[in-house]
LOFILUM-211848 format. One record per residue (C-alpha): x, y, z; residue number from 1. Coordinates in Angstrom, 2 decimals. Layout:
% residues N
        px        py        pz     k
         X         Y         Z   NUM
...
% end
This chain:
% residues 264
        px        py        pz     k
      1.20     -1.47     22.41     1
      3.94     -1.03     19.07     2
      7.03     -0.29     19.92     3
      9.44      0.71     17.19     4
     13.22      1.18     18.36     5
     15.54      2.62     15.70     6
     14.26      1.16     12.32     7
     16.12      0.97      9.11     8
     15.03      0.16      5.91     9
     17.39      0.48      3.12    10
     17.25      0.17     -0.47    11
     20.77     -0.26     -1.90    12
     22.84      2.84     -0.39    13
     19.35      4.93      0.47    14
     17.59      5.17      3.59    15
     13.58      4.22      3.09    16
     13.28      4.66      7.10    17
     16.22      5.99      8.85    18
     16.62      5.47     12.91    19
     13.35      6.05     13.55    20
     11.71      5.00     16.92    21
      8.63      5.97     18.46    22
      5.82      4.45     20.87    23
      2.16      3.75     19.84    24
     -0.01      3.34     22.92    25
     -3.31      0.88     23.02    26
     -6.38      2.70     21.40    27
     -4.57      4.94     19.80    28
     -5.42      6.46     16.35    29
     -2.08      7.33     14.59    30
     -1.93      9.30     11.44    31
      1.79      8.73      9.74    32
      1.64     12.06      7.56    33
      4.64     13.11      5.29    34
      5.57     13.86      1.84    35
      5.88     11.21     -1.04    36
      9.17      9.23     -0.43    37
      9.02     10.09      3.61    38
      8.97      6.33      4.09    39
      5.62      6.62      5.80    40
      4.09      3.68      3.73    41
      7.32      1.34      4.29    42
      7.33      1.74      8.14    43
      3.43      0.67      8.06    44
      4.17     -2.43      5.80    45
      6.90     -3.22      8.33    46
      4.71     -3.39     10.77    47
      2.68     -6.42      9.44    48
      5.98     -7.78      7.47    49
      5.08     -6.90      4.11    50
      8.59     -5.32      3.96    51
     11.55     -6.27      6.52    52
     13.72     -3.57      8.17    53
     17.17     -4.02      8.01    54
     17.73     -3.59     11.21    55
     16.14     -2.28     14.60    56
     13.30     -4.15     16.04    57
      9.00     -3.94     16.44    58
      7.38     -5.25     19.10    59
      3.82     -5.70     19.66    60
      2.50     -5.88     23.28    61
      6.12     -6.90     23.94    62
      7.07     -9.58     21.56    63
      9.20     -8.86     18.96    64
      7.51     -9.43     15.50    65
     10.27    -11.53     14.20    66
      9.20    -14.66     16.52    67
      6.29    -15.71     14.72    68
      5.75    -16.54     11.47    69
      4.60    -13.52      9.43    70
      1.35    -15.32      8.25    71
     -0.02    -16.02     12.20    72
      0.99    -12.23     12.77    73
     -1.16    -11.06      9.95    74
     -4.51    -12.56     11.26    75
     -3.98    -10.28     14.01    76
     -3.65     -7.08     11.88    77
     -6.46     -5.71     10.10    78
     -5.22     -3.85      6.53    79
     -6.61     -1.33      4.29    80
     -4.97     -0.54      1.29    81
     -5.24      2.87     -0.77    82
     -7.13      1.05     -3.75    83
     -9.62     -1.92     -4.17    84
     -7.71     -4.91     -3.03    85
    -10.53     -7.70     -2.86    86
    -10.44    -10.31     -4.45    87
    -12.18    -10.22     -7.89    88
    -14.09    -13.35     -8.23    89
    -15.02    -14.05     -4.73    90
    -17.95    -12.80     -3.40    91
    -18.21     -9.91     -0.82    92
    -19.46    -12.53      1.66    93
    -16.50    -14.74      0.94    94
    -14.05    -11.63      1.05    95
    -15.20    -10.85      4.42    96
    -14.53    -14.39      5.52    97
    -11.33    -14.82      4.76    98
     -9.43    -14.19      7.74    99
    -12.31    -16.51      9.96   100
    -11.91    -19.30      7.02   101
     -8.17    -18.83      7.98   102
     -8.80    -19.28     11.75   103
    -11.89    -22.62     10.94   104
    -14.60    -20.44     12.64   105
    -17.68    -22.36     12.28   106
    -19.79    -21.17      8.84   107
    -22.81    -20.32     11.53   108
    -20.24    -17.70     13.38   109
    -18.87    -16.59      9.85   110
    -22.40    -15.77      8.34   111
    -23.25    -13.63     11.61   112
    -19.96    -11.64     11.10   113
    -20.67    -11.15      7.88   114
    -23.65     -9.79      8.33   115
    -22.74     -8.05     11.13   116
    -20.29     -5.79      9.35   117
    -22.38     -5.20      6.47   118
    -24.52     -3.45      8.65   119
    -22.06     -1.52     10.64   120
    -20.28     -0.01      7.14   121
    -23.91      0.39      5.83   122
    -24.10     -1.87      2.73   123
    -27.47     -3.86      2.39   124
    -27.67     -7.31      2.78   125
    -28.23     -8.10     -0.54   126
    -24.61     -7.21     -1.38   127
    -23.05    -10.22      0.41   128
    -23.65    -12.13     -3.43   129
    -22.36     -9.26     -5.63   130
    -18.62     -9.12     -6.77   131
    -15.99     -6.20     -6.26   132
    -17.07     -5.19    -10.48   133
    -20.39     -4.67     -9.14   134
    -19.52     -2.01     -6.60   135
    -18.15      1.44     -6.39   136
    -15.15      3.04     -5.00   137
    -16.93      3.97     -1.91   138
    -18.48      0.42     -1.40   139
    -15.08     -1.33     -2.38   140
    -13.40      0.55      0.28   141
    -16.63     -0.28      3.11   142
    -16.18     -4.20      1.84   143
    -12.28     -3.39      2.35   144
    -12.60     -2.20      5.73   145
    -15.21     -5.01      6.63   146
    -12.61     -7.68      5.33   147
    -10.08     -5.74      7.78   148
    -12.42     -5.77     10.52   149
    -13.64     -9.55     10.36   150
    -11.72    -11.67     12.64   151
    -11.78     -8.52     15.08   152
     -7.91     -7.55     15.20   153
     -7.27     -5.45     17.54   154
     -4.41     -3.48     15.09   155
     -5.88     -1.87     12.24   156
     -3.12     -0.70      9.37   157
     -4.39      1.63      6.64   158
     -2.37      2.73      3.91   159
     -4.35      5.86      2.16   160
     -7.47      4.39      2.34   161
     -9.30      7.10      1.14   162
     -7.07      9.01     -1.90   163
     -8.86      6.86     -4.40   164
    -11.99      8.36     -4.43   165
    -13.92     11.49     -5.33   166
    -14.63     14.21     -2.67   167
    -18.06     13.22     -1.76   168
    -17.20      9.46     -1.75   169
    -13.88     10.53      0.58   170
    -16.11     12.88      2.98   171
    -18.67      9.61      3.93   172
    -16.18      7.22      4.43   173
    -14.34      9.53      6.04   174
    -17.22     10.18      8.60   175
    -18.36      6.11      8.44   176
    -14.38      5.44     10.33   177
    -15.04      8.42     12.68   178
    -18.51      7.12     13.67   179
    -17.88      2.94     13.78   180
    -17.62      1.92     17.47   181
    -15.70     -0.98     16.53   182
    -12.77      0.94     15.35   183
    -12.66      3.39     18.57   184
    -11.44      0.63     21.25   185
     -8.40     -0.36     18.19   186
     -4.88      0.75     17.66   187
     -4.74      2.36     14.07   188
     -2.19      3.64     12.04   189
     -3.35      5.56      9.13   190
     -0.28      6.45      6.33   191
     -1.62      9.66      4.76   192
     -0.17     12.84      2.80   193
     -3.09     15.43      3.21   194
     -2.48     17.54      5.88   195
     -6.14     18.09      6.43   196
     -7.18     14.37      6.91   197
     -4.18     13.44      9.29   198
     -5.61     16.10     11.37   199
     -9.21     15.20     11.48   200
     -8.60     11.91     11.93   201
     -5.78     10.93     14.06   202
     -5.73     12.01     17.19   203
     -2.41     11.75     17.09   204
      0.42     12.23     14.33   205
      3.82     11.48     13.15   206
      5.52     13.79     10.76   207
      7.91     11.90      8.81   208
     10.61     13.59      6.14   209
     13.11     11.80      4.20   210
     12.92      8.41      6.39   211
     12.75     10.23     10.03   212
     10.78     11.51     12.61   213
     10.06     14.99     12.81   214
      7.64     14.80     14.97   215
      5.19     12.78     17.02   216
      2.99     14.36     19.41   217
     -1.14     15.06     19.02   218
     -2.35     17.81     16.36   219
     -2.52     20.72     18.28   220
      1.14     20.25     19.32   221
      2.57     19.97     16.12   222
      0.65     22.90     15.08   223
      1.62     24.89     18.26   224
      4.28     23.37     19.63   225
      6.21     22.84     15.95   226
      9.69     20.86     17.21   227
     11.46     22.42     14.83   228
     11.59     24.71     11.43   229
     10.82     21.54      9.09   230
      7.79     20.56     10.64   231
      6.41     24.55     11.13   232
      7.55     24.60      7.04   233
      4.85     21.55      6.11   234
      2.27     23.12      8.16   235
      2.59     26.85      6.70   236
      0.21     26.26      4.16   237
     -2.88     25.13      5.89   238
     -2.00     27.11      9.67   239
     -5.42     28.65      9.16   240
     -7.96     25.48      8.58   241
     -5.50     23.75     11.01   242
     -6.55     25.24     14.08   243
     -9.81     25.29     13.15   244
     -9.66     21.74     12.95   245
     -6.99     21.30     16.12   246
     -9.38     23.51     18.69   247
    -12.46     22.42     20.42   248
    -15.69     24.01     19.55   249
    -15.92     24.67     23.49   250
    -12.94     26.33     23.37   251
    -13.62     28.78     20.28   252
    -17.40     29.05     21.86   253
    -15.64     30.12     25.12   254
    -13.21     33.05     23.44   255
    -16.02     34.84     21.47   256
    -18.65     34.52     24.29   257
    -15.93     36.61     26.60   258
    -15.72     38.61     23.53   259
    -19.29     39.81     23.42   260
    -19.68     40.38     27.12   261
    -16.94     42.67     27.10   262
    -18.83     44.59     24.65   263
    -21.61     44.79     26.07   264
% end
């Protein structure tokens, strides 16, 4: 569905993104994982335009972003940003309908959405009249992704949604994404630098250093299947909770059930 075929981004004499291609298919959840300063975070905002590449070229079901106008490409890219981006003296109901204000739906179709999506990130109705001061991090972020969400995009970019909050706060919303139907049938890319939450939530990943690809591949490849000495370095320190995370149940179920019989 993305294609990305040797992207630059430079800054001055330094490389931001460096080269770097790779292929995102349809439906799939992408976790681009990597140190600060990997350019993980500038390859996601090229993808809606925030940011231009210097050269090399994006395309999106085949068209190459740079023949549309970056405001029409937008409305078909949900984002999530790392902090509380709405806006602070509209309404949660009218931060939710921007996008479909944007594309003159109908204020019966809007209200439904609305409503819609404050049911599906679990935030009463009532909240549709409060204001982003009234909430907390954890409802911010809900609002954020129901804003994202509104107009139905079928590419969903999210850059650290979750570092901004506590443990507990992380953990639900964490396990709200995981659980939303919606967001199963979409193409997400997820920017990240915790190890743990690229693995439990993309089920596939992209190891970026210093503006290029390590390594692309799904979790249990990087961790098994390391391409080379860098990306078997940044995975060291968490090998352990790793696989735990990166192996079926069925599968860990299977090896101490032989286990036992042989003792037996």
């Amino acid at each position: 569905m993305i294609s990305i075929q040797q992207v630059t981004k430079m800054y001055g004499p330094k490389f931001a993104v460096d080269q770097l291609s790779m292929e995102i298919a349809q439906g799939e959840h992408l976790a681009l994982l990597g140190a600060s300063g990997s350019g993980k975070t500038t390859l996601l905002r090229m993808i809606n335009r925030l940011i231009e590449p210097t050269c090399g070229t994006i395309t999106i079901n085949g068209e190459d972003l740079t023949t549309q106008p970056a405001h029409l490409l937008r409305r078909d890219i949900g984002f999530v940003l790392q902090a509380n981006s709405l806006f602070p003296h509209y309404t949660v109901e009218e931060n939710i309908s921007v996008v479909p204000n944007l594309l003159k739906w109908d204020q019966q179709k809007t209200q439904a959405r609305v409503t819609e999506l404050l049911d599906k990130v679990h935030l009463p109705a009532a909240y549709r009249n409060r204001y982003p001061h009234q909430l907390s991090g954890g409802e911010g972020q809900r609002v954020n992704l129901a804003r994202a969400l509104a107009a139905n995009p079928p590419v969903l970019l999210m850059d650290e949604p979750f570092s901004a909050l506590d443990n507990i706060t992380r953990t639900a919303i964490r396990q709200l994404f995981k659980e939303l139907e919606e967001l199963k049938s979409k193409t997400i890319i997820m920017v990240t630098h915790d190890v743990q939450e690229a693995f439990e939530m993309g089920d596939s990943i992209a190891l970026l250093q210093n503006g290029k690809l390590l390594q692309k591949g799904k979790p249990a490849d990087l961790l098994y299947h390391p391409a080379n000495e860098a990306v078997k370095e940044f995975l060291a320190g968490s090998y352990l909770s790793l696989a735990l995370a990166a192996t079926p149940a069925e599968e860990i179920w299977q090896w101490l059930a032989d286990k036992n019989n042989k003792r037996s």
